[in-house]
N, C-alpha and C positions, 0 to 999 in steps of 0.2 A: 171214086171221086166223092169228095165231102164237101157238097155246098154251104154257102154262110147257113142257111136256112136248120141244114143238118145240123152242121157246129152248134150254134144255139140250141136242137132238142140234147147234144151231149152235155154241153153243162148242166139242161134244169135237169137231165139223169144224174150226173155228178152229184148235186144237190141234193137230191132224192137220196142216192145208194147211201150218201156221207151222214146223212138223218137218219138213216133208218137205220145202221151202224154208230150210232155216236155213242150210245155206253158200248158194245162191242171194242172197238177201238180205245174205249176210255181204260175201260175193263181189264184190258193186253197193258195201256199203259201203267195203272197201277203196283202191277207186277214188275215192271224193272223201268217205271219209267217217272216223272212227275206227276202223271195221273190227269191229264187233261188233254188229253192227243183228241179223241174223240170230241168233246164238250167244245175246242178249240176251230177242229178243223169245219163241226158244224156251223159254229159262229159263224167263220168266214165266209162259208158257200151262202149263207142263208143272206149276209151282209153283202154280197153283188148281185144279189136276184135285180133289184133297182138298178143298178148303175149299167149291168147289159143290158137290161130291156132299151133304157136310154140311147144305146150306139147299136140296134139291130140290127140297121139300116145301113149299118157301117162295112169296112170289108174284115176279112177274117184275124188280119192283125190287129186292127184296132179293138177287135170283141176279147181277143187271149190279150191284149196288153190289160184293158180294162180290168178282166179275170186277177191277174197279176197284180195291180195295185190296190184291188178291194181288199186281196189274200193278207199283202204285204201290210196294209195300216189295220188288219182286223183282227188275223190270225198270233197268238201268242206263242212266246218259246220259238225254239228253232224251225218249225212248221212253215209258219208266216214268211222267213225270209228264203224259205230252202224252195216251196212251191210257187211263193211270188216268182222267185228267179226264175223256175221251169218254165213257167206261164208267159214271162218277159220274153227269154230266148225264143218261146212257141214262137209268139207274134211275130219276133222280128225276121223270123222265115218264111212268114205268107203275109211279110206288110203289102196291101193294096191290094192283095188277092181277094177272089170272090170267092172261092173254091180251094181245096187241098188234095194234089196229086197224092197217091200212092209213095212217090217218090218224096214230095213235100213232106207227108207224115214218116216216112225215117228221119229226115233230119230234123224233123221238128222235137222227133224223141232222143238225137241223138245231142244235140245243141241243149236242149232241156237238162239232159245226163249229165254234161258238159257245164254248165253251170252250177248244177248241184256239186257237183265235186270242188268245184272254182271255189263254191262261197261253203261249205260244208266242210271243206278240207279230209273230206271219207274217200274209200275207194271200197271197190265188192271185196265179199267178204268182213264186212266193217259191223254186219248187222245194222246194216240201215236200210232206207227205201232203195238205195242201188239194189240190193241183190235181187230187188225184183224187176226195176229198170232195167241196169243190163241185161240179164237173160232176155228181158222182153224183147227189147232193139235187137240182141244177134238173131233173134227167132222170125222177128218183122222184116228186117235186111234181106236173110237170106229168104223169106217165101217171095219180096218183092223184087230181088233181082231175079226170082226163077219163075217170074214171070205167074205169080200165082196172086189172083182177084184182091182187093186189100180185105175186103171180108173174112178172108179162108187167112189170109198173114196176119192179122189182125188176132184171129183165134190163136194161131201158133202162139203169138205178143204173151195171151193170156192166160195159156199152158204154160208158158216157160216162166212168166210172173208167179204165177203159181206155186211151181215147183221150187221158186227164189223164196217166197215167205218160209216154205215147211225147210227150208236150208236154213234160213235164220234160226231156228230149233235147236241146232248142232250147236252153233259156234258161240265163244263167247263174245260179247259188244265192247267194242274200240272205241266209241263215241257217245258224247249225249252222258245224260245223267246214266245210262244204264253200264255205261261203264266203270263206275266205281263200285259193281256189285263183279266184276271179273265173270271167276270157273261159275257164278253162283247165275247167274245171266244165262248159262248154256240151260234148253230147256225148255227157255220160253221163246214166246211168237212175236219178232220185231212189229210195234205200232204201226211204223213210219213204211216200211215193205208192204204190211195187210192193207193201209190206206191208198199206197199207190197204185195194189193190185186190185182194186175194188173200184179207182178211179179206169183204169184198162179197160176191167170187165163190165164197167158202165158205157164207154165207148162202142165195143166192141157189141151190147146188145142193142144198142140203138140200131148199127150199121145192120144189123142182121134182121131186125122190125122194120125197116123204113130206107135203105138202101137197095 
């Protein structure tokens, strides 16, 4: 179970992993991408620290909606409106909730997924942040239907994230600027996958300190 309280220590982790990665991620963008994934997605985290502290008090939809619209007017490039969306769909699966089931957090990642593809028009395999989403959701689903703590499914999420970014490596990118480089793309390490899988694995070590 993830209380509001919790949520809140994951974003200022979010914030945190996303800083202390910004040329990392910037770094991977320059190589097949416009070269501001990093510098960008900092911006945004750093630009809602205010506006959640603002709705703490609020319930868990309204703190991801928040999330959502600071990303969306802050974050540049396709970033802004692909994470805003994540973030939108979150909320609108635990509007008015205090807390977030086990259950709640699959569909929160699976509606987030769901929207990225809606406004993104990718699918796995595309070398984007899916191939590390999806693996994460089939890895989440199944530890949560087998009845397994969301801590220990949560860790699966961020194994199987994981193993999505070093797949980005193989193939070449269908999307995004990095697609106009084709075979020449195969190689390297999708921005937009590493940033997804480092927002997981900031989840995921919260849950493990303080759940």
């Amino acid at each position: 179970m993830i209380h509001r309280d919790l949520l809140l220590k994951m974003i200022e982790e979010i914030t945190m992993v996303i800083g202390a990665n910004k040329q990392y991620l910037t770094d991977l963008d320059q190589t097949i991408g416009d070269g501001d994934h990093g510098i960008n997605m900092d911006r945004g985290f750093r630009a809602i620290k205010d506006k959640v502290e603002a709705v703490k008090d609020k319930d868990c939809g309204t703190i991801l909606k928040t999330v959502a619209m600071g990303l969306i007017s802050t974050v540049g490039g396709a970033s802004g409106p692909l994470y805003g969306t994540a973030f939108m769909k979150a909320g609108q699966v635990v509007a008015n909730k205090m807390e977030i089931t086990a259950e709640d957090a699959v569909k929160i990642l699976d509606e987030a997924i769901q929207g990225i593809i809606a406004r993104g028009k990718a699918a796995q395999g595309d070398k984007t942040m899916l191939d590390a989403l999806i693996p994460a959701y089939d890895a989440l689903k199944a530890a949560v239907e087998e009845g397994e703590p969301l801590t220990n499914a949560m860790g699966k999420a961020v194994e199987a994230a994981e193993g999505g970014v070093a797949y980005t490596k193989t193939i070449a990118a269908k999307k995004g600027r990095a697609n106009y480089l084709g075979d020449r793309s195969i190689g390297h390490q999708d921005p937009g996958a590493t940033s997804s899988y480092l927002m997981l694995k900031a989840i995921y070590d919260v849950l493990t300190r303080e759940a």
